[in-house]
N, CA, C and O atoms as a Tinker XYZ file with bonds, in Angstrom:
   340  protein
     1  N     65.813000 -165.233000   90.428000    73     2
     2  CA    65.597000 -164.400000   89.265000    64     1     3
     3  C     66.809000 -163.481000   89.098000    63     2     4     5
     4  O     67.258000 -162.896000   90.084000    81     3
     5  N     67.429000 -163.313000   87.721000    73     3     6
     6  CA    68.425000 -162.427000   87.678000    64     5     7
     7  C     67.925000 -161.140000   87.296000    63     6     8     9
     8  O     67.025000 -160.749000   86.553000    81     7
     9  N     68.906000 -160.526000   88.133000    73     7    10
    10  CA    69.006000 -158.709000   88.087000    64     9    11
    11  C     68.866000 -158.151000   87.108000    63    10    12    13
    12  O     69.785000 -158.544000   86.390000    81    11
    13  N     68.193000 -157.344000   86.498000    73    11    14
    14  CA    68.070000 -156.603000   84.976000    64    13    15
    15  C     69.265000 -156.111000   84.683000    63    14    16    17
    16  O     69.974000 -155.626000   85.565000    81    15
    17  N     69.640000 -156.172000   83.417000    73    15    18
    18  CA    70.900000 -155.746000   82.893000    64    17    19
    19  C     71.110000 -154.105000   83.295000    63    18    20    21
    20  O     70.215000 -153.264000   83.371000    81    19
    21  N     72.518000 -153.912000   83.522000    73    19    22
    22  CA    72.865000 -152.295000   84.449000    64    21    23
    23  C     72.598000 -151.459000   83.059000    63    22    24    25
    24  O     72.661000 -151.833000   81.888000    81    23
    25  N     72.351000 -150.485000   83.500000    73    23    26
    26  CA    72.595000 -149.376000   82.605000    64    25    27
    27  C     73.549000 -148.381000   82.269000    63    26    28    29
    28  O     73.465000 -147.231000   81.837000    81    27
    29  N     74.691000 -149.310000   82.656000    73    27    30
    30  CA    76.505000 -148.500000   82.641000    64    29    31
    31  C     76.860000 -148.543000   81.392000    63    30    32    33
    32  O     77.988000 -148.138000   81.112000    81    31
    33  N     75.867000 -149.110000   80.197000    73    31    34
    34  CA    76.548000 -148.823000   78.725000    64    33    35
    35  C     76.759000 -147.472000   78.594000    63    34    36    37
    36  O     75.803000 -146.789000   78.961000    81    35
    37  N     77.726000 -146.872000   78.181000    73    35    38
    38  CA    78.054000 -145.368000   77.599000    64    37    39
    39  C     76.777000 -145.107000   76.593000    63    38    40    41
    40  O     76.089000 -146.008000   76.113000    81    39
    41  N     76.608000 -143.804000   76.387000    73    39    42
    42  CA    75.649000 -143.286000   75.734000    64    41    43
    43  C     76.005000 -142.695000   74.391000    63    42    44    45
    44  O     76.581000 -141.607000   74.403000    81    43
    45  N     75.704000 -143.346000   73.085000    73    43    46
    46  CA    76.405000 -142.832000   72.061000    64    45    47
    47  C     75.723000 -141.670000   71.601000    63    46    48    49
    48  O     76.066000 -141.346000   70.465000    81    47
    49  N     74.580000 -140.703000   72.308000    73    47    50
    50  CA    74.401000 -139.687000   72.345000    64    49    51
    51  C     75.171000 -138.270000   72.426000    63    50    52    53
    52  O     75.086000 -137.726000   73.527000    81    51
    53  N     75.919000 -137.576000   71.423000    73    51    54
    54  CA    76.364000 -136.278000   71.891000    64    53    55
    55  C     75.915000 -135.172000   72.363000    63    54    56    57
    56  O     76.605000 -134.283000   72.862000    81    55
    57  N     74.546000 -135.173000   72.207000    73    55    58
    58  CA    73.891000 -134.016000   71.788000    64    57    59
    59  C     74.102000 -132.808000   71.888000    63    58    60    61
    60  O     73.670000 -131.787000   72.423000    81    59
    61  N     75.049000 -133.261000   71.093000    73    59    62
    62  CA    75.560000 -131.416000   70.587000    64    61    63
    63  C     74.899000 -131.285000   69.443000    63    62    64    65
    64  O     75.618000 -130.713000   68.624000    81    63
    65  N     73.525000 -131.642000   68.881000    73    63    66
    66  CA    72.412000 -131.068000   68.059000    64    65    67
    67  C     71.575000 -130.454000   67.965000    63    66    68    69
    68  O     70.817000 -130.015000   67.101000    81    67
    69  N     71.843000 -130.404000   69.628000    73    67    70
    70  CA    70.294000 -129.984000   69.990000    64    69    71
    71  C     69.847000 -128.315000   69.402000    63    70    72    73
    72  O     68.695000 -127.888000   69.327000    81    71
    73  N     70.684000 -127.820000   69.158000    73    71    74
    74  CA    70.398000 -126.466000   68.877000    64    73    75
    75  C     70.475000 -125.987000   67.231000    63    74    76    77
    76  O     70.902000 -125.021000   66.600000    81    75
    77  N     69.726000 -127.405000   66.919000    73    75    78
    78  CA    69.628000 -127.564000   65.018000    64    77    79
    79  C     70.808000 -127.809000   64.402000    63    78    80    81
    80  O     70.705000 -127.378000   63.253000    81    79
    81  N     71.952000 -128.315000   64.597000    73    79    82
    82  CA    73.080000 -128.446000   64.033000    64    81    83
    83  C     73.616000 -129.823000   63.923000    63    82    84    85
    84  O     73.429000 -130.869000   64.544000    81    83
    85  N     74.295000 -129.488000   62.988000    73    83    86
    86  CA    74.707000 -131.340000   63.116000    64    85    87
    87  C     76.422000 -131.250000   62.535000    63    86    88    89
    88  O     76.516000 -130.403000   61.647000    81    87
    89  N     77.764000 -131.947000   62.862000    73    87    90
    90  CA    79.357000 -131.708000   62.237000    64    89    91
    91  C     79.163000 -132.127000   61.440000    63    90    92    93
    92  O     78.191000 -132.866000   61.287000    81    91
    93  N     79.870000 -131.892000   60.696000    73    91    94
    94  CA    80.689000 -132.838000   59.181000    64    93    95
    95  C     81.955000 -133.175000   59.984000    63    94    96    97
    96  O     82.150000 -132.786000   61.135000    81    95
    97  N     82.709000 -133.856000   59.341000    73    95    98
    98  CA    83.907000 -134.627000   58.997000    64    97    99
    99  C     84.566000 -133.217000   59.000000    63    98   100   101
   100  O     84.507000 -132.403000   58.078000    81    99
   101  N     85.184000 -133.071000   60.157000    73    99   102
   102  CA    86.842000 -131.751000   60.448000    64   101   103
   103  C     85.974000 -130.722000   61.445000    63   102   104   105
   104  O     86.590000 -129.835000   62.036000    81   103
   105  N     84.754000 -130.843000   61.590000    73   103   106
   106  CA    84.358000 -130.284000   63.243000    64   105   107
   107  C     83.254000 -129.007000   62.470000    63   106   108   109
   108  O     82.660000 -128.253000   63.240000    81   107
   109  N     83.127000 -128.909000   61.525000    73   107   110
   110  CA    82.274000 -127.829000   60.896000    64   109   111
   111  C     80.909000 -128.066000   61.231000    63   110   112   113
   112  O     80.483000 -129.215000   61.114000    81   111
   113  N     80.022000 -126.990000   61.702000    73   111   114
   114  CA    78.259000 -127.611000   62.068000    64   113   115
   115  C     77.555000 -126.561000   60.631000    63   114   116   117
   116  O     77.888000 -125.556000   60.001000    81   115
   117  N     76.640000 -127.359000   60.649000    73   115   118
   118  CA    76.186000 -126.516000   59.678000    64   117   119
   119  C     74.330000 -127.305000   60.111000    63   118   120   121
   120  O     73.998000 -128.385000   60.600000    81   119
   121  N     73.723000 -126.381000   59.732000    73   119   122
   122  CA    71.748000 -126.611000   59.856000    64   121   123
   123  C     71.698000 -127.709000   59.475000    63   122   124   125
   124  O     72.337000 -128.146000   58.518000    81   123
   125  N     70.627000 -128.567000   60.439000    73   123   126
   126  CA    70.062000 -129.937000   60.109000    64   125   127
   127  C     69.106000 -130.315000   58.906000    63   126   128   129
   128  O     68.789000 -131.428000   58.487000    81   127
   129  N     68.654000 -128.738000   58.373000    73   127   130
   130  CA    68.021000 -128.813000   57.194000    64   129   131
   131  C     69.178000 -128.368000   56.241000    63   130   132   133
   132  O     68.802000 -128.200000   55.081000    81   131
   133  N     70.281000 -128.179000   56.440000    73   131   134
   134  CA    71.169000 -128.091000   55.004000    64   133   135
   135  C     71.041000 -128.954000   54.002000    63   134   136   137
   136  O     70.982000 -130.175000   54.154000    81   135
   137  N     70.968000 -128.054000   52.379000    73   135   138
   138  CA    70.895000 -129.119000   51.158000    64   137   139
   139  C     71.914000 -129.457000   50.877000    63   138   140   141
   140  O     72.108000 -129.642000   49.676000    81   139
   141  N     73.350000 -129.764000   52.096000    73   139   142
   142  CA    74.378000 -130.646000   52.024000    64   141   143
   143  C     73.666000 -132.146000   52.328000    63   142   144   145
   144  O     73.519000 -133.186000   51.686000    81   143
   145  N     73.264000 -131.599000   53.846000    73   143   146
   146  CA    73.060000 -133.166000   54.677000    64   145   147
   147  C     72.071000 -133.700000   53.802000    63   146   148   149
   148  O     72.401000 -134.859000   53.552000    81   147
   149  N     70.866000 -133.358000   53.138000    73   147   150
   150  CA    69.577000 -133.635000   52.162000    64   149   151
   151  C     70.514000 -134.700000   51.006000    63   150   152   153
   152  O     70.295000 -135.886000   50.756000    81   151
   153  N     71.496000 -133.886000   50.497000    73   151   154
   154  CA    72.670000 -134.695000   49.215000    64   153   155
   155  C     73.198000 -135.635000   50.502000    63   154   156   157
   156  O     72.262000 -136.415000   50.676000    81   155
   157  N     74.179000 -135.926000   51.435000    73   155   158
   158  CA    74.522000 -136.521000   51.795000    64   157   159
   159  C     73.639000 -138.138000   52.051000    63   158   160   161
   160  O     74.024000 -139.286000   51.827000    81   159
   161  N     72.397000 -137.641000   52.580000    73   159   162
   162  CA    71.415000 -138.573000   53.098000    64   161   163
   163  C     70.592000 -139.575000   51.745000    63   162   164   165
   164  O     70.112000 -140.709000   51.767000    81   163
   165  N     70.694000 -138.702000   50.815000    73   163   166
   166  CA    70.791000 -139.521000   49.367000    64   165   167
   167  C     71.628000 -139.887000   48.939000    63   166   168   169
   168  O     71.228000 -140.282000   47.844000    81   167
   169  N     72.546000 -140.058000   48.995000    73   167   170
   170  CA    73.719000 -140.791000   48.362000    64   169   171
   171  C     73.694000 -141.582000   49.197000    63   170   172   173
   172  O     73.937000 -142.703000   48.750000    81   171
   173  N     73.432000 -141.543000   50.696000    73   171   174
   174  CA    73.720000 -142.862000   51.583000    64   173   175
   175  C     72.588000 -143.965000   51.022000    63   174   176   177
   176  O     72.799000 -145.132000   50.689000    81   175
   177  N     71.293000 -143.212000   51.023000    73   175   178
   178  CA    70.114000 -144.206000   51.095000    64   177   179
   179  C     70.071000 -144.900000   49.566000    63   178   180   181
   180  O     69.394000 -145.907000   49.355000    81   179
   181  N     70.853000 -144.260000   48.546000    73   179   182
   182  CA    71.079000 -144.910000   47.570000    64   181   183
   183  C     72.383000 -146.187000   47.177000    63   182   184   185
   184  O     72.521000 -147.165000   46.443000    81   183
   185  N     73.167000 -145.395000   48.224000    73   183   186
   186  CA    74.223000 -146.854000   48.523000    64   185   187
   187  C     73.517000 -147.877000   49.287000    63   186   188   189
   188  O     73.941000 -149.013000   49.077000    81   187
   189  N     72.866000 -147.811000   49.847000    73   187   190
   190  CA    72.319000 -148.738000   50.459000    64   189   191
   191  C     71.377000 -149.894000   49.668000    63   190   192   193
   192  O     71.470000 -151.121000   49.632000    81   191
   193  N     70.545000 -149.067000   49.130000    73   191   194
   194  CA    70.184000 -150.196000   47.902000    64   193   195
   195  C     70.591000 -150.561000   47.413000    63   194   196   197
   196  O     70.165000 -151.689000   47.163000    81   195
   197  N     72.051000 -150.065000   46.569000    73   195   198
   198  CA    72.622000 -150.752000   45.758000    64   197   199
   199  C     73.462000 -152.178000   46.725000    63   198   200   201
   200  O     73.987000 -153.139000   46.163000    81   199
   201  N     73.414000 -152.020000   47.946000    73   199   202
   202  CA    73.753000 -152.920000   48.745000    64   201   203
   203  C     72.640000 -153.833000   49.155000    63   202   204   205
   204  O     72.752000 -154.930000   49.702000    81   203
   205  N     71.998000 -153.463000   48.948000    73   203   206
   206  CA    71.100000 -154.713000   48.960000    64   205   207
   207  C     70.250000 -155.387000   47.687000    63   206   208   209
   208  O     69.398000 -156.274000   47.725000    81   207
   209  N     70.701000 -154.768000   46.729000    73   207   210
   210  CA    70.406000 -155.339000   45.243000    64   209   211
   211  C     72.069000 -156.290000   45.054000    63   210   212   213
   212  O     72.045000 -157.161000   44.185000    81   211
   213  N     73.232000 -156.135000   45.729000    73   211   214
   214  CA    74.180000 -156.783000   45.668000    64   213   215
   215  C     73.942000 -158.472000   46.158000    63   214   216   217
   216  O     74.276000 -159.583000   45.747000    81   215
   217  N     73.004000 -157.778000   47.503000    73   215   218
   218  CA    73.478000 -159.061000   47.928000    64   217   219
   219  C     72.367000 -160.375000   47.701000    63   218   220   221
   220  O     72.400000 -161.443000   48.313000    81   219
   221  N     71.437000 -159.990000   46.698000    73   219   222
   222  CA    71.332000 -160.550000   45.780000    64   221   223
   223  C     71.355000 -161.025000   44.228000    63   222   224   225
   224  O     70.541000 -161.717000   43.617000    81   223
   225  N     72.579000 -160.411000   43.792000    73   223   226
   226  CA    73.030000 -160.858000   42.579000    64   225   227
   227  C     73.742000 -161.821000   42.263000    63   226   228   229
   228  O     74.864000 -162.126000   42.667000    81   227
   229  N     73.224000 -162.202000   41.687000    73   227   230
   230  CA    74.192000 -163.466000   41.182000    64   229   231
   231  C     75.036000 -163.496000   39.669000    63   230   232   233
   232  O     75.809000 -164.380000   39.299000    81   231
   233  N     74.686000 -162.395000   39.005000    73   231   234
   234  CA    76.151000 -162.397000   37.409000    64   233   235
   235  C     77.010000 -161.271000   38.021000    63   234   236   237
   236  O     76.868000 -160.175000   38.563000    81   235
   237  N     77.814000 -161.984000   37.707000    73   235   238
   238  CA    79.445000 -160.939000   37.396000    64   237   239
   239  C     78.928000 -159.567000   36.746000    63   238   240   241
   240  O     79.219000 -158.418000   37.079000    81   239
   241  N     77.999000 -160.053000   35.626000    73   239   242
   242  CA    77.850000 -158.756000   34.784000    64   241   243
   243  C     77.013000 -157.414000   35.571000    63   242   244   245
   244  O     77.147000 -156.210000   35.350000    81   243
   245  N     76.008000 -158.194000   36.673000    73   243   246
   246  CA    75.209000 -157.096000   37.376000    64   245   247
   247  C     76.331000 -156.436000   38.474000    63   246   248   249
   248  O     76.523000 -155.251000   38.743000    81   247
   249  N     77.048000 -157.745000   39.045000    73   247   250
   250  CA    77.847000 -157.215000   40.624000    64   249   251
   251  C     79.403000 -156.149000   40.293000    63   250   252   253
   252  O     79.875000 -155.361000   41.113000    81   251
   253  N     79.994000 -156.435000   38.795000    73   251   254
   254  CA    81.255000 -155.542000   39.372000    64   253   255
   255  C     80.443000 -154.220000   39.208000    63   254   256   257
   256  O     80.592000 -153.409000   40.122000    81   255
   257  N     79.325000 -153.759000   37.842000    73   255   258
   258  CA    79.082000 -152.398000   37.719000    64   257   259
   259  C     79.169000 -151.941000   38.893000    63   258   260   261
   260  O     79.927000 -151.081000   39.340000    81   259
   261  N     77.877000 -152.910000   39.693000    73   259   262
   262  CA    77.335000 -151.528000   40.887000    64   261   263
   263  C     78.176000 -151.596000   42.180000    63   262   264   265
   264  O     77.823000 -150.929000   43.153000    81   263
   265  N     79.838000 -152.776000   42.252000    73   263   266
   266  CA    80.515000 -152.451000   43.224000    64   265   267
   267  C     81.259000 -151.360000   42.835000    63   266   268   269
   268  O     81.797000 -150.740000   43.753000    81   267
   269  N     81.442000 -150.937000   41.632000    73   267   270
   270  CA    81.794000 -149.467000   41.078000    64   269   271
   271  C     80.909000 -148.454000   41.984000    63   270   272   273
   272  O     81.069000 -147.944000   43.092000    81   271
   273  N     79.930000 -148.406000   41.020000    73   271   274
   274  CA    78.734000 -147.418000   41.371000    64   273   275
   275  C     78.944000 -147.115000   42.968000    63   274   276   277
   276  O     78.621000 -146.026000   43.442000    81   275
   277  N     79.578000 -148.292000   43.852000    73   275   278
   278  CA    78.770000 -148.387000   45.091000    64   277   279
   279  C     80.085000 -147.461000   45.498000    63   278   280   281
   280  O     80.000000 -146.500000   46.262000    81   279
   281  N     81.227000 -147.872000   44.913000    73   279   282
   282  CA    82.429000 -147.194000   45.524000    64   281   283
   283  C     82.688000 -145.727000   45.033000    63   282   284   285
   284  O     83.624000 -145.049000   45.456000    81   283
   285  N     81.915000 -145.362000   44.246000    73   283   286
   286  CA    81.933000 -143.929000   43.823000    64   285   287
   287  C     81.648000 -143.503000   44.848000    63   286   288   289
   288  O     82.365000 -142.753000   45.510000    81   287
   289  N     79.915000 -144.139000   45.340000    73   287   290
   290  CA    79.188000 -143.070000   45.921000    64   289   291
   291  C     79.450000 -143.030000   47.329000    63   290   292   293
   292  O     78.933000 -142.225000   48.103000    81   291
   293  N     80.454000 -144.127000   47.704000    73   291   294
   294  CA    81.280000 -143.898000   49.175000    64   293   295
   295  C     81.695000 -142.806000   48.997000    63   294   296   297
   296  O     81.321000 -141.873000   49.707000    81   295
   297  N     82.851000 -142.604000   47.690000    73   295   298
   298  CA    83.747000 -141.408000   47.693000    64   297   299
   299  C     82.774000 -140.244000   47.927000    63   298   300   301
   300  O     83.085000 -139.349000   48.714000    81   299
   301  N     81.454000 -140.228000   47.182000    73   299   302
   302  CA    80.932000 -139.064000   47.286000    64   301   303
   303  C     80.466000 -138.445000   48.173000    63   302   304   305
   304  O     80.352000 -137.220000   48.232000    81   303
   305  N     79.989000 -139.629000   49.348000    73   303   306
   306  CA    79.324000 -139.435000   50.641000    64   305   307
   307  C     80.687000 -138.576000   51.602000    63   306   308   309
   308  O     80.616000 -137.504000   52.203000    81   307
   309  N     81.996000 -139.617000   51.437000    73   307   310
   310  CA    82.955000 -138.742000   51.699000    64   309   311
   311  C     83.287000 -137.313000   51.688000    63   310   312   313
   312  O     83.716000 -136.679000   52.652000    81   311
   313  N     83.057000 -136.876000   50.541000    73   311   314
   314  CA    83.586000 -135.824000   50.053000    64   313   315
   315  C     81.922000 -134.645000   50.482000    63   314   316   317
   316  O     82.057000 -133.537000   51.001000    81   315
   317  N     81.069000 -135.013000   50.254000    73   315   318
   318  CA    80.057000 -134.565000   51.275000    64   317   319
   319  C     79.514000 -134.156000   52.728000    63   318   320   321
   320  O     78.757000 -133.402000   53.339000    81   319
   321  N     80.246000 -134.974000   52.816000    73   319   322
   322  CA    80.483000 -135.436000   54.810000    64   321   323
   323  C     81.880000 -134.585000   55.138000    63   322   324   325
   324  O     82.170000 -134.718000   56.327000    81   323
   325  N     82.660000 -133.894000   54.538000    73   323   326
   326  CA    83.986000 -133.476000   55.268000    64   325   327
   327  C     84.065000 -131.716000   54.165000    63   326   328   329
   328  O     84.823000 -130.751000   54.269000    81   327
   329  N     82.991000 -131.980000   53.277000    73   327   330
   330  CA    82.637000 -130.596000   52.506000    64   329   331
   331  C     83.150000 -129.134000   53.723000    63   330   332   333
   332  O     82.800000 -128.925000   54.885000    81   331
   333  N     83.975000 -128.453000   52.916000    73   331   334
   334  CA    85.014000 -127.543000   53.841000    64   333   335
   335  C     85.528000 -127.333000   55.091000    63   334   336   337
   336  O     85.563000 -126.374000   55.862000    81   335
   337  N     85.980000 -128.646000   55.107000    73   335   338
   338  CA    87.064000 -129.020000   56.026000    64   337   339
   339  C     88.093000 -128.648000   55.766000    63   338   340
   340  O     89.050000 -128.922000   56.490000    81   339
């Protein structure tokens, strides 16, 4: 019988949250209830659909709009995520 797999994977845990905080993009913490991260976490969960309404489209006419749409709302998540940096 083989040995259970080790548990030497690194831990992608920082938890440097624990004390309600969470970085942005350039080292800034700000509250885990901020109505940044609330905007941030919508724009993600809305790129995301539009990623999965992609990857079933099939006209040109539905797929370039919302690879627009989709690349805005990268920028926006961006610009959300690094907000006064």
């Amino acid at each position: 019988m083989a040995a259970p797999p080790s548990s030497s994977r690194p831990s992608i845990a920082t938890k440097t949250g624990d004390d309600g905080t969470t970085a942005l993009i350039g080292g800034k913490r700000v509250p885990k209830h901020d109505i940044l991260l609330e905007a941030y976490g919508t724009v993600d969960e809305l790129n995301a659909a539009i990623g999965l309404a992609l990857a079933d489209a099939k006209q040109q006419s539905v797929i370039m709009p919302l690879r627009h749409v989709q690349n805005d709302l990268f920028i926006i998540g961006a610009l959300l995520a690094s907000a006064g940096a």
